[in-house]
PDB file of the backbone (N, CA, C, O) and the ligand in Angstrom, with CONECT records:
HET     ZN  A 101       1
ATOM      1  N   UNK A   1     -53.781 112.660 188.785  1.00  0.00           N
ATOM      2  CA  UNK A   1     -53.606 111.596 187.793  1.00  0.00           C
ATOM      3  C   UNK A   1     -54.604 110.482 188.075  1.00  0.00           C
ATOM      4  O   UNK A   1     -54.819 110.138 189.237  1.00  0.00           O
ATOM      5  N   UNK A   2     -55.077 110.043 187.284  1.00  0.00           N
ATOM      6  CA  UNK A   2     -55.983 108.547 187.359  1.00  0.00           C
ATOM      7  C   UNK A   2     -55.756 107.758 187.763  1.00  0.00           C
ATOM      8  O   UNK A   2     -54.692 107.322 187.323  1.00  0.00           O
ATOM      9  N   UNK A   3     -56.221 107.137 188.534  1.00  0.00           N
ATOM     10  CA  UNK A   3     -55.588 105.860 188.874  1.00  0.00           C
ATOM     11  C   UNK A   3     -56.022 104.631 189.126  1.00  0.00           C
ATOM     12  O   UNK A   3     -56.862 104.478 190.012  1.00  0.00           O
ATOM     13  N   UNK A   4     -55.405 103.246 188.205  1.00  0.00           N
ATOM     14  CA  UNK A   4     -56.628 101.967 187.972  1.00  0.00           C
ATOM     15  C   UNK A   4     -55.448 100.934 188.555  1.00  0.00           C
ATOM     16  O   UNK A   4     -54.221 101.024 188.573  1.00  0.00           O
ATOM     17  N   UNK A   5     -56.355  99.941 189.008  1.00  0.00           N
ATOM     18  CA  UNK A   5     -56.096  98.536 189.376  1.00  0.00           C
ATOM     19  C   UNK A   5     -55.800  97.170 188.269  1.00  0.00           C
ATOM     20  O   UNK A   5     -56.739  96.597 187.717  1.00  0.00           O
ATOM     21  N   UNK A   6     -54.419  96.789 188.068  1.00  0.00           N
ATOM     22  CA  UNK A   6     -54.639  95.883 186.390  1.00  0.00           C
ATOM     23  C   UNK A   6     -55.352  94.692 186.884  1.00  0.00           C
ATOM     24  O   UNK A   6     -55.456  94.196 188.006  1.00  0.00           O
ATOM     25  N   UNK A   7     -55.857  94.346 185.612  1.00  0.00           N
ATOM     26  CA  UNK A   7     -56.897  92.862 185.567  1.00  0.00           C
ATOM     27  C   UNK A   7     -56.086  92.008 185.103  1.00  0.00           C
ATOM     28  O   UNK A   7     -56.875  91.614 184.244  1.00  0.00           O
ATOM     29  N   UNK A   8     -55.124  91.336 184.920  1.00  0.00           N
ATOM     30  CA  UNK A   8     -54.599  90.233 184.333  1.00  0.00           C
ATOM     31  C   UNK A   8     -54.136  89.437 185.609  1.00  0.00           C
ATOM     32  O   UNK A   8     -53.662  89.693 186.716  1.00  0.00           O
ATOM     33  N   UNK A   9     -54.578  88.174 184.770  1.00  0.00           N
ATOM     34  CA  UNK A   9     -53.633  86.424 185.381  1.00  0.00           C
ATOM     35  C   UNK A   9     -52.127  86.876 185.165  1.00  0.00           C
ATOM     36  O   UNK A   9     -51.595  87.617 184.339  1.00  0.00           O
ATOM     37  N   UNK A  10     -51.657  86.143 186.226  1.00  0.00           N
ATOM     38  CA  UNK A  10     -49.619  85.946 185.823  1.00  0.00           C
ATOM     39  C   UNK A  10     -49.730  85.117 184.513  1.00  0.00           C
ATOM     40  O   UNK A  10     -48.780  85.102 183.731  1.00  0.00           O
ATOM     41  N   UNK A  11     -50.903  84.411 184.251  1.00  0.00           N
ATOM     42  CA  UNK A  11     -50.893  83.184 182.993  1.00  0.00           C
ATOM     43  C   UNK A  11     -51.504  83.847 181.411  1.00  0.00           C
ATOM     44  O   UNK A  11     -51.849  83.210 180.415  1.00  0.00           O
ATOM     45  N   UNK A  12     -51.482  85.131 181.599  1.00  0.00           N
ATOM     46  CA  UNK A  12     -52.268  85.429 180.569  1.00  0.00           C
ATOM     47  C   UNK A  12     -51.412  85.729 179.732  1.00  0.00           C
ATOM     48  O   UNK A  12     -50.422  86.093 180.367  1.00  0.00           O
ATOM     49  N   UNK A  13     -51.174  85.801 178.400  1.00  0.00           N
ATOM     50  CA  UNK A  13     -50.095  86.326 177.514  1.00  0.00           C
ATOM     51  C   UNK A  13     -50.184  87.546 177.175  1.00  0.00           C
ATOM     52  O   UNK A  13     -51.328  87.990 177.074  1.00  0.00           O
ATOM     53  N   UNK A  14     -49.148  88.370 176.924  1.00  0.00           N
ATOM     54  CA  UNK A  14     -48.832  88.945 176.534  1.00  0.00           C
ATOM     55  C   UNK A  14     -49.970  90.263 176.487  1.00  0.00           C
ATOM     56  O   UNK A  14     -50.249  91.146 177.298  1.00  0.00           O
ATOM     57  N   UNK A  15     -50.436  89.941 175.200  1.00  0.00           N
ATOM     58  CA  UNK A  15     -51.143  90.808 174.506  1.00  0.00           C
ATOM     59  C   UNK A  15     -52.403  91.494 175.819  1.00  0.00           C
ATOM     60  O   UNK A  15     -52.806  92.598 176.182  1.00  0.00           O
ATOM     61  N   UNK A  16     -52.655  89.949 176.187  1.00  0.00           N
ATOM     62  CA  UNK A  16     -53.673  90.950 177.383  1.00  0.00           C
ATOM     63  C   UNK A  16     -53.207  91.411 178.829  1.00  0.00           C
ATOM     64  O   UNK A  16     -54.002  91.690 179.727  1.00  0.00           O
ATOM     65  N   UNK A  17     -51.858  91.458 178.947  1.00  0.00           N
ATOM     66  CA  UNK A  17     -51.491  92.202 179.830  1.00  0.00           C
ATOM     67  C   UNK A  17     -51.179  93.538 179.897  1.00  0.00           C
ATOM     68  O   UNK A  17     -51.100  94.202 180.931  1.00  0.00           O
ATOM     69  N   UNK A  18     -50.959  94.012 178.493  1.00  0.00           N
ATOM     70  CA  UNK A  18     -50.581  95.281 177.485  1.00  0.00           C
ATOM     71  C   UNK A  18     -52.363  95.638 177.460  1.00  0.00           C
ATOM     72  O   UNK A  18     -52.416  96.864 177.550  1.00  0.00           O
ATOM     73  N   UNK A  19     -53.707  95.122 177.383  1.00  0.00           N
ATOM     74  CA  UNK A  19     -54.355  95.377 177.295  1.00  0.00           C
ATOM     75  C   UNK A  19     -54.981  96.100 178.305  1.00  0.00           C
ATOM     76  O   UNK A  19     -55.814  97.001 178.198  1.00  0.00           O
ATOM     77  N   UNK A  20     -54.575  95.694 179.118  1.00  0.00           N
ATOM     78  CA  UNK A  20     -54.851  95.687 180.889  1.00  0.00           C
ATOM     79  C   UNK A  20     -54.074  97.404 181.427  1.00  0.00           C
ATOM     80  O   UNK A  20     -54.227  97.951 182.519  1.00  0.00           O
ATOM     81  N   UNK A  21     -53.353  97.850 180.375  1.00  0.00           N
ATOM     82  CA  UNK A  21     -52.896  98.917 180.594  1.00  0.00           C
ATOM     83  C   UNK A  21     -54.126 100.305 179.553  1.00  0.00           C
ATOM     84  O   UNK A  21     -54.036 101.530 179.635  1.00  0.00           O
ATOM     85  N   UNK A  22     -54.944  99.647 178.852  1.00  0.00           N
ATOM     86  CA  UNK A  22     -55.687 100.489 178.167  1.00  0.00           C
ATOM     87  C   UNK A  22     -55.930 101.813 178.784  1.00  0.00           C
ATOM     88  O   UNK A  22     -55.960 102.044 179.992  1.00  0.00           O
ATOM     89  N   UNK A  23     -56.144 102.864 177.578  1.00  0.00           N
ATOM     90  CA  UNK A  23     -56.521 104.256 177.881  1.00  0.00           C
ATOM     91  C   UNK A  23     -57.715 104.460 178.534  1.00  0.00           C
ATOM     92  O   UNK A  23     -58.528 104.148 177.664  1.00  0.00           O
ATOM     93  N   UNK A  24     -58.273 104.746 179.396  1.00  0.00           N
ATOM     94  CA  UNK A  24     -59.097 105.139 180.007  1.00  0.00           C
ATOM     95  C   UNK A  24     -60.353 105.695 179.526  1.00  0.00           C
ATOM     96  O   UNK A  24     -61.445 105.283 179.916  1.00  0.00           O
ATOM     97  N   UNK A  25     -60.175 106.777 178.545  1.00  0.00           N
ATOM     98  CA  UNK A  25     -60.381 107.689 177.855  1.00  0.00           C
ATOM     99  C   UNK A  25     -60.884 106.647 176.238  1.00  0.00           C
ATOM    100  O   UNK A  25     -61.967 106.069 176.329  1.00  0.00           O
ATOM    101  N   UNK A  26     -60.331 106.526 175.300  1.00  0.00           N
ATOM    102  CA  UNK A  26     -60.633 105.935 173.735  1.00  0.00           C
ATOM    103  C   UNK A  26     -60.028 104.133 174.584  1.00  0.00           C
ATOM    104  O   UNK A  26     -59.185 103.588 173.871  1.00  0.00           O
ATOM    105  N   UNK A  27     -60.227 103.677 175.318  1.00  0.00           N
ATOM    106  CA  UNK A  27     -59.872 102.479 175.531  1.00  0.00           C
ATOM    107  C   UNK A  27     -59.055 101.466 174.374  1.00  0.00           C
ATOM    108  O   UNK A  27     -59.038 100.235 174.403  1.00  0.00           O
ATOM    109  N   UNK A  28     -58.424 102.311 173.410  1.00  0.00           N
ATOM    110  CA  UNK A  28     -57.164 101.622 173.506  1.00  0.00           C
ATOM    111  C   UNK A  28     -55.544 101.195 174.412  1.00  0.00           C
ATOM    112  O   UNK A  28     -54.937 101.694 175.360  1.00  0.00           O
ATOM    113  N   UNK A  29     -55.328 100.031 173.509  1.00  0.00           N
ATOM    114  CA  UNK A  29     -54.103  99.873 174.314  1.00  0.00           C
ATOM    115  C   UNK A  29     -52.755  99.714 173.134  1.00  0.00           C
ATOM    116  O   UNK A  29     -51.692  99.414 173.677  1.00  0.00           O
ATOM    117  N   UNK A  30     -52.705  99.856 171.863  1.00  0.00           N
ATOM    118  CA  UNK A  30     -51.950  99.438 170.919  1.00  0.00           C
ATOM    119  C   UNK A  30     -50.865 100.470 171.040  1.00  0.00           C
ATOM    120  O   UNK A  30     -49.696 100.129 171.224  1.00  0.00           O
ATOM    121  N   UNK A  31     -51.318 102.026 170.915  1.00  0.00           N
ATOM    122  CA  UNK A  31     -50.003 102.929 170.717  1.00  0.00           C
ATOM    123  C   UNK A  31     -50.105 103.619 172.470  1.00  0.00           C
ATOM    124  O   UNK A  31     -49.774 104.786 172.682  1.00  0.00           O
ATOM    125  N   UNK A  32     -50.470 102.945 173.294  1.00  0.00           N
ATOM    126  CA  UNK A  32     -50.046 103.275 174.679  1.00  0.00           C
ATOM    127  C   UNK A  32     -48.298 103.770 174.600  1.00  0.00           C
ATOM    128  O   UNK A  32     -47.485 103.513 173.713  1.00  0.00           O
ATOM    129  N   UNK A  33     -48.114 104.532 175.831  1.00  0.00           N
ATOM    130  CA  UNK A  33     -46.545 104.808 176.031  1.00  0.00           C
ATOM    131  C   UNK A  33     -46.639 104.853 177.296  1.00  0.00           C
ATOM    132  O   UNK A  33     -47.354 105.648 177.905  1.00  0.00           O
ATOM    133  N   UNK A  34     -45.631 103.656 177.999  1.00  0.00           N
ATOM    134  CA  UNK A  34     -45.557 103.127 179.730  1.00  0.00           C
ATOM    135  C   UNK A  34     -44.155 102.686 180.320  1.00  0.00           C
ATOM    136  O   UNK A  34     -43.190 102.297 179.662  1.00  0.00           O
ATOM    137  N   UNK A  35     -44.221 102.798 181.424  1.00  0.00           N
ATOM    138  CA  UNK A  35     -42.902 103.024 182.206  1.00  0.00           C
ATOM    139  C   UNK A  35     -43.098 102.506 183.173  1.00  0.00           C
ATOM    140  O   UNK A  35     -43.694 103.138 184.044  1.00  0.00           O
ATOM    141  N   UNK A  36     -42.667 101.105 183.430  1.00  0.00           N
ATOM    142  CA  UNK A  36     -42.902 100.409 184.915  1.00  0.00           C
ATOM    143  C   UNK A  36     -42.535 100.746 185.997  1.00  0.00           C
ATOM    144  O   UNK A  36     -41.364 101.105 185.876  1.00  0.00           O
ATOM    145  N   UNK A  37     -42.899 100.855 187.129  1.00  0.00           N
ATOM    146  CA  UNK A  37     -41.839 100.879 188.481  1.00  0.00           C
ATOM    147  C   UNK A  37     -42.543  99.717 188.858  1.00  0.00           C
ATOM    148  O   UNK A  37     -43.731  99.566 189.142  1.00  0.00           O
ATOM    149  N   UNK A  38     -41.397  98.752 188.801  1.00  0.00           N
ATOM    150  CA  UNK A  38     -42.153  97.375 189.500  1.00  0.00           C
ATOM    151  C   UNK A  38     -41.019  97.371 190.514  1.00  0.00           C
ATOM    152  O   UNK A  38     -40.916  96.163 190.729  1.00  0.00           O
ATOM    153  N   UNK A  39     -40.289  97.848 191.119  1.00  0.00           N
ATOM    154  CA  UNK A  39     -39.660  97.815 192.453  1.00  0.00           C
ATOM    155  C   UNK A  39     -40.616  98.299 193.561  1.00  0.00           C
ATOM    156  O   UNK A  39     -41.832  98.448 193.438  1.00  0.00           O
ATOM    157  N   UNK A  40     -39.790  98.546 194.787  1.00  0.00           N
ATOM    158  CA  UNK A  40     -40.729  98.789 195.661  1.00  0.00           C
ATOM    159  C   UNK A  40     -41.947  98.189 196.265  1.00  0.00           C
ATOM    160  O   UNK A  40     -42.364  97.057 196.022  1.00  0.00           O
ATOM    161  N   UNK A  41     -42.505  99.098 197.116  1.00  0.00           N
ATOM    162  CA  UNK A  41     -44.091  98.270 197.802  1.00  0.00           C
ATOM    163  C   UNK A  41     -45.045  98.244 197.120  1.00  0.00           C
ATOM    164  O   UNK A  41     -45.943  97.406 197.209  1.00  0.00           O
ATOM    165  N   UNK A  42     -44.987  99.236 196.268  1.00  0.00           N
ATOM    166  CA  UNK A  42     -46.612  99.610 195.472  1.00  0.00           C
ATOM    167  C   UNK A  42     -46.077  99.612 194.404  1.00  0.00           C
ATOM    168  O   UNK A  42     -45.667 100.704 194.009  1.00  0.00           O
ATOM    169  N   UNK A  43     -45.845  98.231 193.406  1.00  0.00           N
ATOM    170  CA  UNK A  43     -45.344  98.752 191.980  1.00  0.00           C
ATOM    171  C   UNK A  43     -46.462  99.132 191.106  1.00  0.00           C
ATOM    172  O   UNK A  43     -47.578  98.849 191.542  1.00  0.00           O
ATOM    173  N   UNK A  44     -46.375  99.904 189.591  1.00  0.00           N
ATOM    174  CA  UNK A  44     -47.184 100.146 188.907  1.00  0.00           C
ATOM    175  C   UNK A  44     -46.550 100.731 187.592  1.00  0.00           C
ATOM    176  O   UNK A  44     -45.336 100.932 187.631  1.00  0.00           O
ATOM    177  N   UNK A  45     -47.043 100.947 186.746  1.00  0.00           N
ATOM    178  CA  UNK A  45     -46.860 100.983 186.043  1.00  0.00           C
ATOM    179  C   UNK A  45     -47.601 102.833 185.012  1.00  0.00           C
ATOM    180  O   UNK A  45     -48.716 102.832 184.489  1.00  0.00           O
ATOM    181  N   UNK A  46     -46.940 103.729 184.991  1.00  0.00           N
ATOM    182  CA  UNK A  46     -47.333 104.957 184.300  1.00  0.00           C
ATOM    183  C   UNK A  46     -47.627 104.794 182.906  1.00  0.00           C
ATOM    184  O   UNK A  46     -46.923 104.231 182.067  1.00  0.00           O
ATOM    185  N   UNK A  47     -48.863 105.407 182.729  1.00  0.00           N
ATOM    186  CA  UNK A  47     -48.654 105.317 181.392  1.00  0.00           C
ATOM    187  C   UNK A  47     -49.615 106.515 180.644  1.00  0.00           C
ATOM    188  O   UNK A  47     -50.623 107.067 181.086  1.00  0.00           O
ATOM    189  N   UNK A  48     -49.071 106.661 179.631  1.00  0.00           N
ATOM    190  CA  UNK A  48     -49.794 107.670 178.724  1.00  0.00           C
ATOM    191  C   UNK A  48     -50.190 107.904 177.004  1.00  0.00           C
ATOM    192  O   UNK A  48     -49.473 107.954 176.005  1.00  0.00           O
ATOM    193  N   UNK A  49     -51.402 107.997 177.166  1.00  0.00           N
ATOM    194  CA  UNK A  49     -52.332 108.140 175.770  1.00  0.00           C
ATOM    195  C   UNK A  49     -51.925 109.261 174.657  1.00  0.00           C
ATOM    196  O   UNK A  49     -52.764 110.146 174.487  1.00  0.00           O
ATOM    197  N   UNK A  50     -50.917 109.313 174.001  1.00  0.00           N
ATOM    198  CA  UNK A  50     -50.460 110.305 172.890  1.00  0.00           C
ATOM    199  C   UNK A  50     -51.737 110.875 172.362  1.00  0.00           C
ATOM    200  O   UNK A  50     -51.900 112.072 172.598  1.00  0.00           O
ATOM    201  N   UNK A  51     -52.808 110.168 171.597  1.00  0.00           N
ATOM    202  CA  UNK A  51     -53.820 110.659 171.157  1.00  0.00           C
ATOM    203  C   UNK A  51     -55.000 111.388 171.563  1.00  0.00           C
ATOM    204  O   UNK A  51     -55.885 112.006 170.972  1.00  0.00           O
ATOM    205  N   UNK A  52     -54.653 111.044 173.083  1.00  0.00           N
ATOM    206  CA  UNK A  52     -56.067 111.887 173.954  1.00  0.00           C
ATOM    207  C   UNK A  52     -55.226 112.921 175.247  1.00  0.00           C
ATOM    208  O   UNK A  52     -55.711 113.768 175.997  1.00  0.00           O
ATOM    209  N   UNK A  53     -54.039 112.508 175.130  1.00  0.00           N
ATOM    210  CA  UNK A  53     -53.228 113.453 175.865  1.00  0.00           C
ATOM    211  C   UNK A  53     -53.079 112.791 177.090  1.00  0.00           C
ATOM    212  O   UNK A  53     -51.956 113.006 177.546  1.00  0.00           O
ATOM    213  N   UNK A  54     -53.797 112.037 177.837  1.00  0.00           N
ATOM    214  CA  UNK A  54     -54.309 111.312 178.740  1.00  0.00           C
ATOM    215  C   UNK A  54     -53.053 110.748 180.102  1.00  0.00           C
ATOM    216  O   UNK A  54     -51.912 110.929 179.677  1.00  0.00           O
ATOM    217  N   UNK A  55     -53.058 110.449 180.819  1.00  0.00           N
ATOM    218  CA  UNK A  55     -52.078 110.289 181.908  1.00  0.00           C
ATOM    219  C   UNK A  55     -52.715 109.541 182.714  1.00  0.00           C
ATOM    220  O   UNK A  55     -53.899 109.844 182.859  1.00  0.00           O
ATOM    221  N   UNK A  56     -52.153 108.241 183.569  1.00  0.00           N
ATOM    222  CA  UNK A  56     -52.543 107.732 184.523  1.00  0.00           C
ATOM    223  C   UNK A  56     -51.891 106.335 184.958  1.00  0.00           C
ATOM    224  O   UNK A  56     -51.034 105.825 184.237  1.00  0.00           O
ATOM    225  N   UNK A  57     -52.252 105.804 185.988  1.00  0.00           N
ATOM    226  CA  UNK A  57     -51.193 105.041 186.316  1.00  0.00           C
ATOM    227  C   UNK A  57     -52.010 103.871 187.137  1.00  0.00           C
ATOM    228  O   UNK A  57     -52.919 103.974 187.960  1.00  0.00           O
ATOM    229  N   UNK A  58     -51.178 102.445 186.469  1.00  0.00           N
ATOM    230  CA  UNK A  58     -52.277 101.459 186.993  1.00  0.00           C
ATOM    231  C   UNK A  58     -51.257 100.435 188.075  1.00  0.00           C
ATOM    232  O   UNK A  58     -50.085 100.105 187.892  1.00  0.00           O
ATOM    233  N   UNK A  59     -51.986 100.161 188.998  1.00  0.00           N
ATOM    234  CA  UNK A  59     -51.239  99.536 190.219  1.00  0.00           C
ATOM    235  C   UNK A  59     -51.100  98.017 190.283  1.00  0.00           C
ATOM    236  O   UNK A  59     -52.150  97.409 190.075  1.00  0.00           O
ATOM    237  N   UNK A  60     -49.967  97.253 190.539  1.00  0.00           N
ATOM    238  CA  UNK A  60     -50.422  95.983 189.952  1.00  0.00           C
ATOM    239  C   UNK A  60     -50.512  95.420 191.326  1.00  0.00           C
ATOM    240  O   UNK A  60     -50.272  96.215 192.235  1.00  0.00           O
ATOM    241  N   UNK A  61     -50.827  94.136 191.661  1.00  0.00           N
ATOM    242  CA  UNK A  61     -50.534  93.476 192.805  1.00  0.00           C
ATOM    243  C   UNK A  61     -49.024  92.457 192.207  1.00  0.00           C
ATOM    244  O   UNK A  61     -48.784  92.243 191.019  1.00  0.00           O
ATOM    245  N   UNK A  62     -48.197  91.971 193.360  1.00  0.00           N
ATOM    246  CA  UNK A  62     -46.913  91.533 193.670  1.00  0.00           C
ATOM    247  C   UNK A  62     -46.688  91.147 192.336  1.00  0.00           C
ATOM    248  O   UNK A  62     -46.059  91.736 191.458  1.00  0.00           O
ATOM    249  N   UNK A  63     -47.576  89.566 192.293  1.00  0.00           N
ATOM    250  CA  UNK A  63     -47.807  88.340 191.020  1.00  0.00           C
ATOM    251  C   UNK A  63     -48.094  89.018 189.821  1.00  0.00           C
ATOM    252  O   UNK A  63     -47.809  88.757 188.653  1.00  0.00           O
ATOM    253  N   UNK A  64     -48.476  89.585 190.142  1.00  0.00           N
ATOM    254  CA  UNK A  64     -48.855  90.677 188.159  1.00  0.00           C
ATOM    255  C   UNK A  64     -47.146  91.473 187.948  1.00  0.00           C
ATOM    256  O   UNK A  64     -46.587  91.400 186.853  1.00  0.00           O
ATOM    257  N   UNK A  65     -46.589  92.082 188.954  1.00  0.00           N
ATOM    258  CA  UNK A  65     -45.697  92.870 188.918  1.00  0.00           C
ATOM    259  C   UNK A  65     -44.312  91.912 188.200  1.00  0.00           C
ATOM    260  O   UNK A  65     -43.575  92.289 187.289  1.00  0.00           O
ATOM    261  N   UNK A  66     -44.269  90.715 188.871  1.00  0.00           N
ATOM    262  CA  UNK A  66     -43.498  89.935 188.328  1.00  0.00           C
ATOM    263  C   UNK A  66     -43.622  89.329 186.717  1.00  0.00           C
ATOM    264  O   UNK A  66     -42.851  89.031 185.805  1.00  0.00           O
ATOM    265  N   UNK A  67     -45.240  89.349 187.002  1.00  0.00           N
ATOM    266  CA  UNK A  67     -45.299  89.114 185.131  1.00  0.00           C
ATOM    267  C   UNK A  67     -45.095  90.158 184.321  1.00  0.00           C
ATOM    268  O   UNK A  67     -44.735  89.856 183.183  1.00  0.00           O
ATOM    269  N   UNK A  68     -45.220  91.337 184.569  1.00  0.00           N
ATOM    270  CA  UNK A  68     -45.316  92.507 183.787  1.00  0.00           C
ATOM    271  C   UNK A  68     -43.702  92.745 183.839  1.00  0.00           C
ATOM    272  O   UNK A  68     -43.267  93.502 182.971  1.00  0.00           O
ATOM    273  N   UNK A  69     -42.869  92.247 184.654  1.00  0.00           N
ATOM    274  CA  UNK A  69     -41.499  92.482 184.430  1.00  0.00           C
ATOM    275  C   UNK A  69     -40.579  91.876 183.370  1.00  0.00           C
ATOM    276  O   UNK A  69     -39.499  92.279 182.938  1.00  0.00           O
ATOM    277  N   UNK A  70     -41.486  90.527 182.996  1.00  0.00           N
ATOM    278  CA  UNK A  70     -41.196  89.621 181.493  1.00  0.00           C
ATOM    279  C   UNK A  70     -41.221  90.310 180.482  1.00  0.00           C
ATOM    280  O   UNK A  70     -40.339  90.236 179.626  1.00  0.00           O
ATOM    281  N   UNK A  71     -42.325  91.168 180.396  1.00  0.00           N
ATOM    282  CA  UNK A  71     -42.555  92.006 178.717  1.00  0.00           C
ATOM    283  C   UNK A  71     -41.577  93.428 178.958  1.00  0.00           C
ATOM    284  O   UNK A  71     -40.878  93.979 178.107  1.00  0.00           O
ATOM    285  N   UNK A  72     -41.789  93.870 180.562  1.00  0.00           N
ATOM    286  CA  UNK A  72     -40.297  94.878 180.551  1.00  0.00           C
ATOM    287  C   UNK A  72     -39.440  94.668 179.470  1.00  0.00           C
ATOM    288  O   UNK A  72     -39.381  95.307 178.419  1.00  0.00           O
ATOM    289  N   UNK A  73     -38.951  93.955 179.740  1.00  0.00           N
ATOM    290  CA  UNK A  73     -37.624  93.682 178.608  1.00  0.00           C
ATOM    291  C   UNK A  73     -37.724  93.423 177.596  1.00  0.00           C
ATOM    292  O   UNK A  73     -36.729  93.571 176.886  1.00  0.00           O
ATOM    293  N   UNK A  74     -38.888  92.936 177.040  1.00  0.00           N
ATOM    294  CA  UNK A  74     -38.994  93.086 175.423  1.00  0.00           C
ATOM    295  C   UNK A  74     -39.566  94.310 174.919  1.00  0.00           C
ATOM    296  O   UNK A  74     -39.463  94.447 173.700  1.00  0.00           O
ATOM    297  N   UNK A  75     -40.306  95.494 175.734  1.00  0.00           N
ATOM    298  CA  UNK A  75     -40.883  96.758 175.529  1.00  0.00           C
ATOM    299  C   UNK A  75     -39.674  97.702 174.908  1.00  0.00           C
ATOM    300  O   UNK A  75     -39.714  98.676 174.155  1.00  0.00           O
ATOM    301  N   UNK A  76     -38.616  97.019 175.526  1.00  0.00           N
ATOM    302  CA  UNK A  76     -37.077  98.605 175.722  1.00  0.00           C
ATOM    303  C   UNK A  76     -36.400  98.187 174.225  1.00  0.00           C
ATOM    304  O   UNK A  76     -35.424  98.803 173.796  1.00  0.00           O
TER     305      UNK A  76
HETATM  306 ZN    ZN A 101     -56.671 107.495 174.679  1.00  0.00          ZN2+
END
């Protein structure tokens, strides 16, 4: 599986933290499909490209993990 490092501020909104999860492959990020594990030592976040078939999984550091746990709950 692939595997990337996310680029976002804890201060960045929204939209570019979802961006930060982009496909690898057609570098979108709009119809992404992702599944956090922000517990644990190494949280990250899985995710996968419907349109390119695509799979891979991006690692956040602590401060990102906590921000990415805000949009958790509005994703479900
Ligand atoms: Zn793609």
């Amino acid at each position: 599986m692939l595997a990337d490092t996310a680029r976002f501020r804890a201060d960045d909104p929204d939209p570019l933290v979802i961006a930060s999860l982009a496909c690898p492959i057609c570098l979108r990020s709009d119809d992404i499909e992702w599944t956090a594990a922000l517990d644990g030592y190494d949280p990250s976040v899985a995710c996968r490209c419907p349109r390119c078939q695509e799979r891979w999984r991006v690692y956040l550091a602590p401060h990102q993990a906590l921000r990415f746990g805000l949009i958790d709950v509005l994703a479900d």
